[in-house]
Legacy VTK file of the C-alpha trace (Angstrom):
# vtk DataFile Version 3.0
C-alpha trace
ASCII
DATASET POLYDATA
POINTS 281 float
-30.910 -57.610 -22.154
-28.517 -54.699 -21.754
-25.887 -55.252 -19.167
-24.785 -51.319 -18.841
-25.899 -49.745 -15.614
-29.424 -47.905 -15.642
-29.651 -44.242 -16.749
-30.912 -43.593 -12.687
-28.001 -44.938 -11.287
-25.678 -42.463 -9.429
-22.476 -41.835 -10.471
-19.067 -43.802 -9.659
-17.698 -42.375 -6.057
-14.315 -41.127 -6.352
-11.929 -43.781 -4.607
-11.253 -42.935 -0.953
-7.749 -42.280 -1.344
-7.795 -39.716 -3.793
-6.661 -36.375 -2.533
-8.728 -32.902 -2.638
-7.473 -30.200 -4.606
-5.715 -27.569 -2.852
-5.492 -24.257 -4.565
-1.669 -22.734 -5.008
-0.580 -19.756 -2.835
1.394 -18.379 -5.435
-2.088 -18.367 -7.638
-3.549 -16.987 -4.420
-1.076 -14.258 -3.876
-1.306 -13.049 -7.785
-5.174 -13.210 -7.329
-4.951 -10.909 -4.288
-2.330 -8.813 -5.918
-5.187 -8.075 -9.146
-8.251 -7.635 -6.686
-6.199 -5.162 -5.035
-4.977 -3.342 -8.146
-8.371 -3.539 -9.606
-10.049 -2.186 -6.360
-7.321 0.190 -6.153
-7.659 1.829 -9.754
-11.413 1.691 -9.470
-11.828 3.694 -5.887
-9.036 6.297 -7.320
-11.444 7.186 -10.779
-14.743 7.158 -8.065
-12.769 9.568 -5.802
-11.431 11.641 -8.844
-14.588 11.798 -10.685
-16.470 12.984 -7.014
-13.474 15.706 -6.524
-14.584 17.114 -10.439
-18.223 16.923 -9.510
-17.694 18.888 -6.100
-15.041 21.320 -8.123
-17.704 21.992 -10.581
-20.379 22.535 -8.628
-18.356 25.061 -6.483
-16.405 26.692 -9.773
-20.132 26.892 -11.189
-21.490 28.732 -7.918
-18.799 31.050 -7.877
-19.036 32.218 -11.489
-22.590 32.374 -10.978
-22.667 34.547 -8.437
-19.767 37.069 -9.747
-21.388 37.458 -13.274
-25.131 36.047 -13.270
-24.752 33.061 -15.705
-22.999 29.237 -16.063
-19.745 29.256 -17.025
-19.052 28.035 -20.969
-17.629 24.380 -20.705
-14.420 25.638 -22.206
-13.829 28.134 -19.423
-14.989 25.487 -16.923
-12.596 22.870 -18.125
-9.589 25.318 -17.312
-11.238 26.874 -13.869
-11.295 23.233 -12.603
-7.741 22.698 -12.876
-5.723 19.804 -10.907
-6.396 18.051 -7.385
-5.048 20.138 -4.254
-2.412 18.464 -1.761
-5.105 17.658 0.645
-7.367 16.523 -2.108
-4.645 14.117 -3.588
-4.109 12.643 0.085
-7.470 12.046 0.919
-7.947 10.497 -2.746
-4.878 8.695 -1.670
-6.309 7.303 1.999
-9.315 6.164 0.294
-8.391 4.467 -2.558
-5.531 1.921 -0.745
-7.216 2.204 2.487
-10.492 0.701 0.704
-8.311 -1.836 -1.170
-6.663 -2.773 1.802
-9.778 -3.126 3.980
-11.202 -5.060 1.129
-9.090 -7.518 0.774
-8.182 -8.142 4.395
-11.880 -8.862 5.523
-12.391 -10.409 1.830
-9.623 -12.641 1.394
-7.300 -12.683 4.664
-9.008 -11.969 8.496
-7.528 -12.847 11.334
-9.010 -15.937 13.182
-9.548 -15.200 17.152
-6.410 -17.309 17.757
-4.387 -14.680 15.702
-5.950 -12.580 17.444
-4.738 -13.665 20.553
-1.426 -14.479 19.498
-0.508 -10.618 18.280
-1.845 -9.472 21.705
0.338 -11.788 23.288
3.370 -10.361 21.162
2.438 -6.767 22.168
2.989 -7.554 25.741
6.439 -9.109 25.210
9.274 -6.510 25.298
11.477 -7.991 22.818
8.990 -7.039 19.706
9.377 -3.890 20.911
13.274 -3.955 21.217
12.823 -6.000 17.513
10.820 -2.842 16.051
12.995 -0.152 16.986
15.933 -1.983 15.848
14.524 -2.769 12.626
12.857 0.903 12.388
16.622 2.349 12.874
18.053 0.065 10.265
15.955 0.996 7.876
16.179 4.416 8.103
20.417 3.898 8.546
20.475 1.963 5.566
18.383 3.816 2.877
20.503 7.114 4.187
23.393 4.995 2.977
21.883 3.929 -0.139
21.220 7.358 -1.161
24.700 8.682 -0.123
26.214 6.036 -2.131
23.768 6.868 -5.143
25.399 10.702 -5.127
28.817 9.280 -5.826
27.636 8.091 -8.906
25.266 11.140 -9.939
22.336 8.958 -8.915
19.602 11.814 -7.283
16.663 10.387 -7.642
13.348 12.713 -6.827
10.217 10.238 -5.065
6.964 10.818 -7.155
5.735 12.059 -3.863
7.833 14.661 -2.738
6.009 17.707 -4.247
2.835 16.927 -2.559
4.248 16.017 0.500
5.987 19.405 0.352
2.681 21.166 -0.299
0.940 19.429 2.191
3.715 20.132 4.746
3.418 24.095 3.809
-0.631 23.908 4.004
-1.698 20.572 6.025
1.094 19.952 8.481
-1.065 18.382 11.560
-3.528 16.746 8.705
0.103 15.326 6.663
1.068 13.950 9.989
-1.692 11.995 10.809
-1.859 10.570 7.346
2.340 9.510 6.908
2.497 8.447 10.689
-0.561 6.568 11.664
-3.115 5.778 8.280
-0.684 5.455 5.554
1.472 2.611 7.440
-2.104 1.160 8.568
-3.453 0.463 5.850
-0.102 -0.630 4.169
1.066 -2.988 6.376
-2.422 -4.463 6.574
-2.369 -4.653 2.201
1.286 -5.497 1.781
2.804 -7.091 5.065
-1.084 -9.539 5.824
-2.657 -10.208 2.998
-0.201 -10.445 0.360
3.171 -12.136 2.566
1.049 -13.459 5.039
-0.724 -16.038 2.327
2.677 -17.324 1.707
3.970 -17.491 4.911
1.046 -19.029 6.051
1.622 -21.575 2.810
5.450 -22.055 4.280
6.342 -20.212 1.850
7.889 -16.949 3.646
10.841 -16.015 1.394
8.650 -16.087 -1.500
6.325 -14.124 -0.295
9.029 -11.551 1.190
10.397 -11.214 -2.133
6.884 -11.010 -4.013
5.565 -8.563 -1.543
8.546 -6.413 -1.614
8.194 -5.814 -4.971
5.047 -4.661 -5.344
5.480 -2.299 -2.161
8.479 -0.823 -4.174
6.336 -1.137 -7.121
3.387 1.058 -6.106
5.425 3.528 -4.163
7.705 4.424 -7.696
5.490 3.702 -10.654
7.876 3.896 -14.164
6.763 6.688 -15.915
4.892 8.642 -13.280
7.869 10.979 -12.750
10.890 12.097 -14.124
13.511 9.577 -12.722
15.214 7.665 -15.106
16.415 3.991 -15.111
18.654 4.212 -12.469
16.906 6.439 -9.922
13.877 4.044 -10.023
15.823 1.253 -9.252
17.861 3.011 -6.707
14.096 3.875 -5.063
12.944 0.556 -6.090
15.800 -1.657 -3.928
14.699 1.718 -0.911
10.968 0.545 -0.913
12.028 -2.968 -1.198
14.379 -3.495 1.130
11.636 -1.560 3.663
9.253 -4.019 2.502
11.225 -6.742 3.424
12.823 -5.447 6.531
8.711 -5.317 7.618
7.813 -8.867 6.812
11.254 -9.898 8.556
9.703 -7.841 11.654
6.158 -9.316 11.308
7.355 -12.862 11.068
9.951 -12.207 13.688
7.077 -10.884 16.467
4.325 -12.685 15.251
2.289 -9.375 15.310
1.908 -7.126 12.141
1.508 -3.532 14.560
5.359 -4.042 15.380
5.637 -4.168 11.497
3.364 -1.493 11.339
5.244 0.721 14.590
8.774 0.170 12.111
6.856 1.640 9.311
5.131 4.883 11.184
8.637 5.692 13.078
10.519 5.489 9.490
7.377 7.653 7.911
8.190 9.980 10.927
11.772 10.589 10.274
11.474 11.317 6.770
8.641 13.679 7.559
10.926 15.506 10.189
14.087 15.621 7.744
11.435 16.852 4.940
10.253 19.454 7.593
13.221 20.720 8.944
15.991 20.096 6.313
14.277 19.563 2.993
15.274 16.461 2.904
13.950 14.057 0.392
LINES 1 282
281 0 1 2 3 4 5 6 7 8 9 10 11 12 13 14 15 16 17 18 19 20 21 22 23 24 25 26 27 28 29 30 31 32 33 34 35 36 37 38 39 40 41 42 43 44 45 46 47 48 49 50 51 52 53 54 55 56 57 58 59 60 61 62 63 64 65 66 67 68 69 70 71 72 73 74 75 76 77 78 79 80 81 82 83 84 85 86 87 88 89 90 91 92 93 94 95 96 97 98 99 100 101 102 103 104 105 106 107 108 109 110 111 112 113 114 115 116 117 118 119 120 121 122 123 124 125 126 127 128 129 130 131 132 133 134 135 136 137 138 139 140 141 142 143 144 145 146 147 148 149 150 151 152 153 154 155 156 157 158 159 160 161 162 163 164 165 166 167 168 169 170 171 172 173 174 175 176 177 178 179 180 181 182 183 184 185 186 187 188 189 190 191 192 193 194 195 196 197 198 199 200 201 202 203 204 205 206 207 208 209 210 211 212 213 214 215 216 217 218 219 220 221 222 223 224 225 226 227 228 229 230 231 232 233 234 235 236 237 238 239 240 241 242 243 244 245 246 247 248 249 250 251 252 253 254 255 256 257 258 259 260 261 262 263 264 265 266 267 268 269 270 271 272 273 274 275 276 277 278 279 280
């Protein structure tokens, strides 16, 4: 007679005191980072390939109307030409507005205690004494980064700057609305909740300020996208980082992300006044 167990029998229980696997926030925060720049690339080619269909169709109309007949695809192909300023903005708002949406209600929504807990910050004057303070330091400090860059021949030129100029010359009141209010919005919510706010959470806050901060500085000066050389992009780089880490400061300071998010529209501001008014990159 056999004296192993029968083939019904359940399976050994795990002993009481074993722990349960928790998964890393680092492996959390890198997992975020590549939904986001997976969501991100796919919503830009959907908006880009809805822009061509709309451009074709109204290229197509037009040339039918003035001569009678299609135009050849050749002819097409050069009539369709590049995205406008307000074309590139809106591509813009949906593309890391959707990523940022997604992953907040996907990965990181607020709880109702949160909740609470930010509306209980908004009342209290200091996060609004912390914001502006931060918001002036920022802008303070990157003027004296750049002024100290010139001594040294280092002018760097932001990727954005043309179509911000072309929007400012076309779309003024449409270019406001999307620097001042949407773009911090939805950045703040991306950058500044989901991606530090999973390491902060983790008590992990440094970390996360320093991983966060790089990809804000990341995405906002992509290598190769323009023509700034070494130095510029990390002159712009150490810019859009130190922002990005003045704004998780801020957030963890207040305990709610619209001071964060306040810092960020009042810095978007004065850059789009100097741009405005002075040409000021």
């Amino acid at each position: 007679m056999s004296a192993s167990a029968p083939v019904s029998a359940p399976p050994p229980v795990p002993p009481v005191t074993a722990a349960p696997r928790t998964a890393s926030p680092l492996a959390g925060f890198f997992i975020d980072l590549g939904i986001a720049a997976v969501t991100l690339f796919g919503l830009s080619l959907i908006s880009g390939l809805f822009w061509g269909v709309y451009r074709g169709l109204m290229v197509g109309y037009a040339n039918a109307k003035a001569n009678g007949a299609a135009p050849d695809p050749g002819t097409l192909t050069e009539a369709l030409g590049q995205p406008g300023a307000l074309a590139q903005i809106l591509m813009a708002l949906f593309a890391t507005g959707g990523a940022a949406l997604l992953l907040y209600f996907w990965r990181r929504p607020a709880n109702a205690a949160e909740r609470q807990a930010s509306r209980d910050a908004l009342r209290r004057p200091s996060t609004w004494g912390w914001t502006l303070l931060v918001a002036t330091l920022i802008v303070v400090g990157s003027n004296g980064i750049a002024f100290l860059s010139r001594q040294f021949g280092i002018e760097p030129v932001p990727t954005n700057v043309e179509l911000m100029q072309n929007a400012v010359a076309r779309f003024p009141l449409f270019l406001m609305l999307f620097a001042v209010v949407l773009a911090p919005a939805y950045e703040e919510l991306l950058f500044r909740r989901v991606l530090f706010g999973r390491l902060w959470q983790a008590g992990r806050p440094w970390l996360g300020m320093i991983l966060s901060s790089l990809a804000f500085a990341l995405i906002h000066e992509i290598p190769g996208t323009s023509a700034n050389g070494p130095a510029e992009i990390a002159q712009l780089w150490l810019v859009y980082g130190g922002m990005g880490a003045a704004f998780c400061w801020l957030y963890r300071r207040t305990g709610t992300l619209w001071a964060a998010i306040a810092a960020h529209a009042l810095n978007n501001a004065v850059a789009l006044a100097a741009l405005v008014f002075f040409g000021a990159t």
